[in-house]
N, C-alpha and C positions, 0 to 999 in steps of 0.2 A: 498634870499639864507639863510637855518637853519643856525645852531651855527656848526652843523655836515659839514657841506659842508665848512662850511669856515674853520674849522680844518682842515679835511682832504685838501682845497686846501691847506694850509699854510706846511703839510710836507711835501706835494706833490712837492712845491715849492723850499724847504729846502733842499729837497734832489736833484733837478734840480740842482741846483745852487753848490752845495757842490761835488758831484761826476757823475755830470748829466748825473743824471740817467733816465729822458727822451729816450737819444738818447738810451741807454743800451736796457731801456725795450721795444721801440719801436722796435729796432732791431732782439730782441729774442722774442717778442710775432707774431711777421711776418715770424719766420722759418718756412719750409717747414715742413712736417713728412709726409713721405708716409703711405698708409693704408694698412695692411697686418694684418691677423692673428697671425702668427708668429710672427709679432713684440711684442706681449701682451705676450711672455715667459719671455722678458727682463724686462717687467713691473712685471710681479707677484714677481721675482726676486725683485726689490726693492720696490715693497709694503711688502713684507713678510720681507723684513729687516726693516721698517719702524714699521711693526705689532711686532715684535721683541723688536725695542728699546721702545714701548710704556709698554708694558708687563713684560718685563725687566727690566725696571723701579719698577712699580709697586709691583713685588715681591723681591724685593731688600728690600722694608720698611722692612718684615717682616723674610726676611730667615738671620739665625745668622751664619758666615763662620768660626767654629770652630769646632773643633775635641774633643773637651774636654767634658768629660761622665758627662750626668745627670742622671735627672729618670725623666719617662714622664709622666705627669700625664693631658694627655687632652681625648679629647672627643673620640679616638677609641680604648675601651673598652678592646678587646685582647691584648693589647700593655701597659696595664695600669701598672707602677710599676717597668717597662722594662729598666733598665742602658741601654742608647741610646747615642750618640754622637748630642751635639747642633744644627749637623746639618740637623741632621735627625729629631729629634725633630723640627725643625722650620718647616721643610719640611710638616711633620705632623700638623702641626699646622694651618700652611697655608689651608692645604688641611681639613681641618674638621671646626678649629675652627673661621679663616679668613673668615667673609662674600665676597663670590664672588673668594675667594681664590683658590677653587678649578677648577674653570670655566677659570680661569688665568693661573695657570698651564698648562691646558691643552690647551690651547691657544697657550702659549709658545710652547710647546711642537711641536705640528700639525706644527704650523708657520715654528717652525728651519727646521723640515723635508721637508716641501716643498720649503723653501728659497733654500736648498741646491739639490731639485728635479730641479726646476726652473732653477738654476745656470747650473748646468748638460744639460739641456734638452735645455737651452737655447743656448750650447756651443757646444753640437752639428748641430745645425739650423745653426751656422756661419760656422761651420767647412762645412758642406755638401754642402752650398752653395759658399761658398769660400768667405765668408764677411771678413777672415784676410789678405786677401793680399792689398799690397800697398794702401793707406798708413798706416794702420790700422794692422801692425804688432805688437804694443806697446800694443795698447788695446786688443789683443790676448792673450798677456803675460799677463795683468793686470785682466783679466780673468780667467785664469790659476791657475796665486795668488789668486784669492779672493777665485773660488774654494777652493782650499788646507787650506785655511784661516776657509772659510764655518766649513770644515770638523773636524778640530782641536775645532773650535770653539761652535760646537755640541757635542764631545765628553767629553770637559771643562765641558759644558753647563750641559751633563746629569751626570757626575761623582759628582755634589756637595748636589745631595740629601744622600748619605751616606748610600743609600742600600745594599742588599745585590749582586743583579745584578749589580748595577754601581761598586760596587768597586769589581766584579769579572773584569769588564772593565777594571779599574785601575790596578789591576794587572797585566793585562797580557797588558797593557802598559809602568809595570815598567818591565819584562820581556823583552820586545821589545827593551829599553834604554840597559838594562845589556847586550845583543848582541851586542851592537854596539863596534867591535874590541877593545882593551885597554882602553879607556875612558869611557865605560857605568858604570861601577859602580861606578865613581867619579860625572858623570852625576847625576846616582840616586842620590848618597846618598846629591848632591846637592837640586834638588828638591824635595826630600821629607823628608829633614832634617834630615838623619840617614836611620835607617833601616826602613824598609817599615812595618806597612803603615804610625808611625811616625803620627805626629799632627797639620803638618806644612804644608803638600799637599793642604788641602782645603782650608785655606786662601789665598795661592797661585794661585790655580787654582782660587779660585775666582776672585782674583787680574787681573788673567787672562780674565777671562772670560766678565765681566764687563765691562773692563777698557781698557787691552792692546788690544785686539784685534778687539773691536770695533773701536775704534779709529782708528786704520790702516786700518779695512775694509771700513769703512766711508770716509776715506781720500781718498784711491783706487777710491772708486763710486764716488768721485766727480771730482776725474780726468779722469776717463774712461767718464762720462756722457760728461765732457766738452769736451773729443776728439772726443763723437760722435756730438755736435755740432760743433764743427771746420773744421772734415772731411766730415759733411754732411751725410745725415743716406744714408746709402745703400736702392738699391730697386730693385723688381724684371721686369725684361725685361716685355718693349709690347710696343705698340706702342705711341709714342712721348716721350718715356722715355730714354735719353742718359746717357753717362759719365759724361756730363757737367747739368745737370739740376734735379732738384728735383718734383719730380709730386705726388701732397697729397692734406695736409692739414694744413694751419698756426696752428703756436702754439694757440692763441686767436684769436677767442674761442671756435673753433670748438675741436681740439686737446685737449686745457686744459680741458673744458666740460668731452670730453670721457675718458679723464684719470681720471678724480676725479669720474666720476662715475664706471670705471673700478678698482678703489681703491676699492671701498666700497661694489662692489659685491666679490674681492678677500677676504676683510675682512669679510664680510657677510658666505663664503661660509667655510671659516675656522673655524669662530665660531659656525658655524651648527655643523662643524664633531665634533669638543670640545666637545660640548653637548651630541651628539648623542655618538659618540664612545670614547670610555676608552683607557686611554694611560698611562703606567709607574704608576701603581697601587704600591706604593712604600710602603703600609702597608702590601700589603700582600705575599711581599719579604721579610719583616724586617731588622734590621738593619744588618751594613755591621760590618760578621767576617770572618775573614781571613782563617780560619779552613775550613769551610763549599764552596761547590760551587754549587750554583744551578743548577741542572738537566736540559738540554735542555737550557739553557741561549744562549743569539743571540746576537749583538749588531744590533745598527741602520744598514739599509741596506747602506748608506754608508760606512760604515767601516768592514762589513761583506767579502770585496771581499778578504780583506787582511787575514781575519782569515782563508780565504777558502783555501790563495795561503798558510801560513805557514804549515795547516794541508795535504796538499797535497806534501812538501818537503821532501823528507826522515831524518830521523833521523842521517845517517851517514855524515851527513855534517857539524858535530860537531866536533871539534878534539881539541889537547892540543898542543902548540908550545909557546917555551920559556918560560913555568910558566902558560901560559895565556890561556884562555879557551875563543876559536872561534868556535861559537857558528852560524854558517854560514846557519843552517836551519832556524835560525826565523831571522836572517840580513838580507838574500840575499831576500826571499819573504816580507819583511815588508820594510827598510829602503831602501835596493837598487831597490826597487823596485815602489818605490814611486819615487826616484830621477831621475829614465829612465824614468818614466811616465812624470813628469815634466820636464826634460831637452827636450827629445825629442817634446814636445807638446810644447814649447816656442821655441825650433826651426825650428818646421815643416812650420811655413811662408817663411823662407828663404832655406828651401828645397824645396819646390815645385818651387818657383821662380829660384832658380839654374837649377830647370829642365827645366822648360820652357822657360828660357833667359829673359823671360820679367818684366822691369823693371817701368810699365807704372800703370798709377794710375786707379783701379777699383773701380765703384763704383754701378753697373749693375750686382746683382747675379746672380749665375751658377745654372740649373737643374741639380740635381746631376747624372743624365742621360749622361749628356754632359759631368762630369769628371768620367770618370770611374773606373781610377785606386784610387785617393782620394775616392771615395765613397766605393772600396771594401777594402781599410785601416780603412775606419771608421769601418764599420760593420766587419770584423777584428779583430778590440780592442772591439768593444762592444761583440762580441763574446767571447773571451776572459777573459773578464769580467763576464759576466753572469755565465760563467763554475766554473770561482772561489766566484763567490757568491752561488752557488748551494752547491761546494765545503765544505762555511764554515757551512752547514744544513746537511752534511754527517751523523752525529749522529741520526742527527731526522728523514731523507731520511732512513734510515736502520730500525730504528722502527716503522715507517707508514709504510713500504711496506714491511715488513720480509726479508731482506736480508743482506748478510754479509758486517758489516761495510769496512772492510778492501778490499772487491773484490769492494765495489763503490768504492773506494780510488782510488784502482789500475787503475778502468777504468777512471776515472776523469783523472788521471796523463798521461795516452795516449791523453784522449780527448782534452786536454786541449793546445795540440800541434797540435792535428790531424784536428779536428774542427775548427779553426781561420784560418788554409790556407784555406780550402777547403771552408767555408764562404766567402775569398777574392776570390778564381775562379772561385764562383759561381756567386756571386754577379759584378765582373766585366763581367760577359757572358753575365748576364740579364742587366747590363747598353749597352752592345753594342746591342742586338735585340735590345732592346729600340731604338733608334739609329737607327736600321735600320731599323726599323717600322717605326719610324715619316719623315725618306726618303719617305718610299712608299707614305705613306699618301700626305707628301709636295709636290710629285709629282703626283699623281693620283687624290685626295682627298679621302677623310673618306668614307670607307666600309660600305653600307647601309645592303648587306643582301637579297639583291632581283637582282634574275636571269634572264635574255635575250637571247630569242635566236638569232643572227641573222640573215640573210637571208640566205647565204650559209652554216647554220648549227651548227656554233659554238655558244657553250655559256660562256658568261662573266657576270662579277658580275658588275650592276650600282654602280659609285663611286659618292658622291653628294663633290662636291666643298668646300673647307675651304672659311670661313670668312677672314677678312682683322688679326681679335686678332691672329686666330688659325695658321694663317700658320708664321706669327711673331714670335709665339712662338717655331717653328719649326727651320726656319730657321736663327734667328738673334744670333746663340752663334760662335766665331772664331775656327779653327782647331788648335790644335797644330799639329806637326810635331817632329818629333826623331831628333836631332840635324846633326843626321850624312847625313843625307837628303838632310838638308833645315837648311844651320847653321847662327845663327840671328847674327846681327852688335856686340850687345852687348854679346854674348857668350866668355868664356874665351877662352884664348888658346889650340889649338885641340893637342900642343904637351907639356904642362904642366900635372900634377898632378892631379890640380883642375881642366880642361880643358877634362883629360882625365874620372875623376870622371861624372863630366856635363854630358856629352856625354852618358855614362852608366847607368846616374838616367834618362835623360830624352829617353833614350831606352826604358828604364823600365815603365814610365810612359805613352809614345804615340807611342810604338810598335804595339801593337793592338788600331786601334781606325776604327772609319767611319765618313766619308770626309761629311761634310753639302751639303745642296745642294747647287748648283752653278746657277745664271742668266741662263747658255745657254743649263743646263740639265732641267729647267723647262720649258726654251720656247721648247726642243726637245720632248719634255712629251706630247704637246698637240697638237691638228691639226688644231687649230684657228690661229689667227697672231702670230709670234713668240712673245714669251716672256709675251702671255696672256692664260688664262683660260677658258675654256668654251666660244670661242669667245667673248672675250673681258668683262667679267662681274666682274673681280679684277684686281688688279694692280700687275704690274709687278714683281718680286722678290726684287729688289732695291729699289723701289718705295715705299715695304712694310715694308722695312726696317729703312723709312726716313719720311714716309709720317703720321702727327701726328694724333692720332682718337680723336675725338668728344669725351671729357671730360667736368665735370661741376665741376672738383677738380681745384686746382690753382699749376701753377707751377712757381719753384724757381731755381734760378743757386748758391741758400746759401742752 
C-alpha cells in the first residue's frame, strides 16, 4: 500500500469514527435519480450559479466599488482623459487591461442570464407537471424566492459597472422606490445616501451583490436540494414506476459521472457564447450621467416585463392626497405587481389542492394534457408576460416597423387583457381533444392510415395495437371530479365559507374534463376475450397498470 492510500485510508478512517460518515455517504451515493431530460433544467440552474460564484470571485480582485471621480487613463483610447467614476474605470480596466478580464466578464454576464433562464424554465416543468403538490409545497415557495432573489440579484449584478445604460436602470429603480405610497422617498434617500445618484449606492449594491444575496441564495439551494433528497425526486409515469419507489440511477457512479460531465458541457457551452458573442459593451455607452438617457435602452429580458407593464399604465393614475403624491402608475405595475405574482404563486399548491380535496402525497408527474385547467393558467401568465415584455420594446416596435407609438400602446393595453383569457380557452380545449384522442387510441389503438374494405362494403381505417409503455401512458393518470358530484372524505364543509369557496374552485377546475378509460370500456372495445386486445396479445388495462417492464436501471423506495 503507497504513502497515498494509507493517507487517504487514515481520513477516511477519521471521519468514520468522528461523524461516521461511512454510513452518510454509503446512504446518499445509493439514491435513486430518475433519468429525464427535464431533469437537466434544474442542473444548468445550479451549475450556472456555481459558474457564477467562480467568476464572481475572480472579478472582485479587480472591480473597485466606489463612486468617487477619477481620470482614466488605460488602454481604450476614446475614453482617455475621461473624469469617470472608480467604478467605471475598474470596469474598464478589467475589460482591456486585465489579462483574461474581458472573457470573465462576459462569462459572468451569459452565466447570470441563463441561471435566471434556467430558474424560470425550470419552474415552469414543475408547475406543468404538477411536481409541487404534497409534499413539496415548501420547495415550491423556496423556488419562487430564489427566482425573485435571481432577479434582484442580476439587476445589483449589472448596475455596478457605472454605465451609462446601467445607471439609466438605476434610475428608474430609484423611480420605482419613490412610488411606493409615503415611505419611498425615506426608502431612497436611505439607500442611496441622499439625493440620487449620491456615491453611496455602489458600495451598497456591491455589498449587495457579493455578499447578502449570495448568501441567502446558497443557503435556499441547499435546502431545497436536501428536500429534494428527503422527498425523493419526482418521476414521470410508465410502467413499474409507483408512488412508493424510485426508478433511475444511484447517485455513484453512474448519476455523479453524468453530472460532472453535464457541468462541464454547461460550462463549455457558455464560454463558447462569451467568446463568440458581445455582451454589455460598457465603453461604448460610457460613463453614467444623470442628464443624458440613452436612445432605445432595454434592460435584461427579465426585468423587461415590468417596464413593459409601467409603460402600458395610464398616466392618470397619479394623483395628490394629504400632501402626498401617489404615484399609483409605476406602484401598481411594478411593486404590486410583483407581490400578486409572488403571493399568488406560493400559494397556488394549496389552491389547487383545495380544489381537488386531495391531500395525499404525489410523487408520479402529471402530462400537462391530464390537468387542463392548471395547464391553461400557466400559458395564461406566460401569455401575459410575453404581452408585457413586448410592451416594454414599444419604442423600438414603432421605429422598426413605422407606426404610431401611442396606437401599439393602445392595442397592447386591450391585448393584454384580451389575449391571456383567450390563451386559457384555447389551451384548455386543446388539453381536453388531447384527452379525447388518447381515449380513442387507448381504446382502438394508433391510427395507421391504411384503408379496408369489407365484405359487405364498408370501409374502416386499420388500427395497429399499443405497446405495453404506450397505452400506460394513456391510461395510468386518476379523474378528478367537481366536488358537488363526488364530494371526497377530506373536503370542507359544503355549508361553510371555505366549503362553499371549495366547491366553486373545484367547479372551476373539473367542470370540463374527460373520464380515462375504464377496465370494462376496454374489454367492450374489442371482440377477443373481454378485457384483451387483438385476442389476447397485451395485458389487460389493470394489469398494465401494475405489471412492471423489463428495465436494466435500478429501482429504489429512497
Amino acid at each position: 500500500m503507497s504513502t497515498i492510500d494509507k493517507a487517504a485510508g487514515g481520513v477516511g478512517n477519521f471521519a468514520d469514527d468522528t461523524v461516521g460518515a461511512s454510513k452518510i455517504v454509503n446512504g446518499f451515493a445509493r439514491k435513486i435519480f430518475p433519468d429525464h431530460w427535464s431533469f437537466m433544467l434544474g442542473e444548468i440552474t445550479l451549475y450556472s450559479f456555481v459558474i457564477l460564484l467562480f467568476t464572481g470571485t475572480f472579478l472582485t480582485f479587480f472591480y473597485e466599488p466606489s463612486a468617487a471621480e477619477t481620470v482614466y487613463q488605460g488602454e481604450y483610447a476614446p475614453l482617455a482623459g475621461q473624469a469617470v467614476s472608480q467604478a467605471y474605470e475598474s470596469s474598464l480596466r478589467i475589460s482591456f487591461d486585465v489579462r483574461g478580464g474581458l472573457i470573465m466578464r462576459q462569462v459572468h454576464h451569459w452565466a447570470a442570464l441563463i441561471f435566471v433562464a434556467a430558474t424560470v424554465v425550470h419552474m415552469i416543468r414543475v408547475f406543468f407537471t404538477g411536481a409541487f403538490r404534497k409534499p413539496r409545497e415548501i420547495n415550491w415557495v423556496i423556488g419562487l424566492v430564489l427566482a425573485l432573489l435571481a432577479v434582484f440579484e442580476g439587476f445589483t449584478g449589472y448596475s455596478l459597472p457605472d454605465d451609462l445604460l446601467s445607471g439609466t436602470g438605476i434610475r428608474i429603480a430609484q423611480a420605482i422606490i419613490l412610488a411606493v405610497p409615503v415611505v419611498g422617498s425615506y426608502v431612497s434617500f436611505f439607500l442611496f445616501g441622499g439625493e440620487f445618484p449620491g456615491e453611496d449606492f455602489i458600495p451598497r449594491f456591491f455589498t449587495i451583490h457579493v455578499l447578502l444575496l449570495p448568501a441567502v441564495m446558497l443557503g435556499l439551494i441547499v435546502v431545497h436540494l436536501a428536500l429534494v433528497v428527503i422527498h425523493k425526486h419526482t418521476q414521470y409515469p410508465g410502467p413499474g414506476r409507483t408512488e412508493d419507489n424510485v426508478v433511475g440511477f444511484p447517485l455513484f457512479p453512474v448519476y455523479m459521472a453524468k453530472a460532472g460531465g453535464f457541468f462541464f458541457i454547461v460550462f463549455g457551452v457558455i464560454a463558447l457564447i462569451a467568446a463568440l458573442v458581445q455582451i454589455n459593451p460598457i465603453w461604448a455607452y460610457g460613463p453614467y450621467d444623470p442628464s443624458p438617457v440613452t436612445a432605445g435602452s432595454q434592460p435584461d429580458w427579465y426585468m423587461g416585463w415590468l417596464d413593459g407593464a409601467v409603460r402600458l399604465t395610464p398616466g392618470w393614475f397619479e394623483f395628490t392626497l394629504f400632501g402626498y403624491t401617489f404615484s399609483m402608475n409605476i406602484f401598481i405595475p411594478t411593486t404590486v405587481v410583483i407581490l400578486f405574482v409572488m403571493v399568488a404563486g406560493s400559494l397556488y399548491p394549496w389552491i389547487e389542492q383545495a380544489a381537488t380535496g386531495d391531500r395525499r402525497e404525489h410523487h408520479l408527474l402529471d402530462r400537462p394534457r391530464n390537468a387542463p385547467t392548471r395547464t391553461a393558467l400557466g400559458v395564461m401568465a406566460l401569455t401575459f408576460y410575453v404581452l408585457l415584455f413586448i410592451s416594454g420594446g414599444n419604442d423600438i416596435i414603432a421605429h422598426m416597423v413605422g407606426l404610431s407609438i401611442n396606437d401599439i400602446t393602445r392595442s397592447l393595453r386591450v391585448l393584454v387583457f384580451v389575449l391571456p383569457a383567450l390563451a386559457f380557452v384555447v389551451t384548455k380545449r386543446i388539453c381536453l381533444g388531447l384527452q379525447r384522442k388518447d381515449r380513442e387510441k387507448a381504446l382502438h389503438g394508433r391510427e395507421t392510415g391504411r384503408i379496408v374494405r369489407l365484405p359487405h362494403g364498408e370501409f374502416i381505417e386499420v388500427h395497429a395495437p399499443l405497446t405495453d409503455l404506450e397505452r400506460w401512458v394513456l391510461v395510468q393518470h386518476e379523474a378528478n371530479r367537481p366536488m358537488e358530484i363526488e364530494d371526497r372524505v377530506d373536503a370542507g364543509n359544503p355549508n361553510s365559507l371555505y366549503g362553499k369557496v371549495q366547491r366553486r374552485l373545484s367547479k372551476f377546475y373539473f367542470e370540463d374534463r374527460v373520464e380515462p378509460v375504464t377496465p370494462a370500456e376496454l374489454a367492450a372495445s374489442h371482440h377477443g376475450k373481454p378485457g384483451e386486445i387483438d385476442g389476447g396479445e397485451h395485458a389487460t388495462l389493470e394489469e398494465s397498470k401494475t405489471s412492471p417492464a423489463i428495465q436494466t436501471s435500478q429501482t429504489s423506495r429512497g
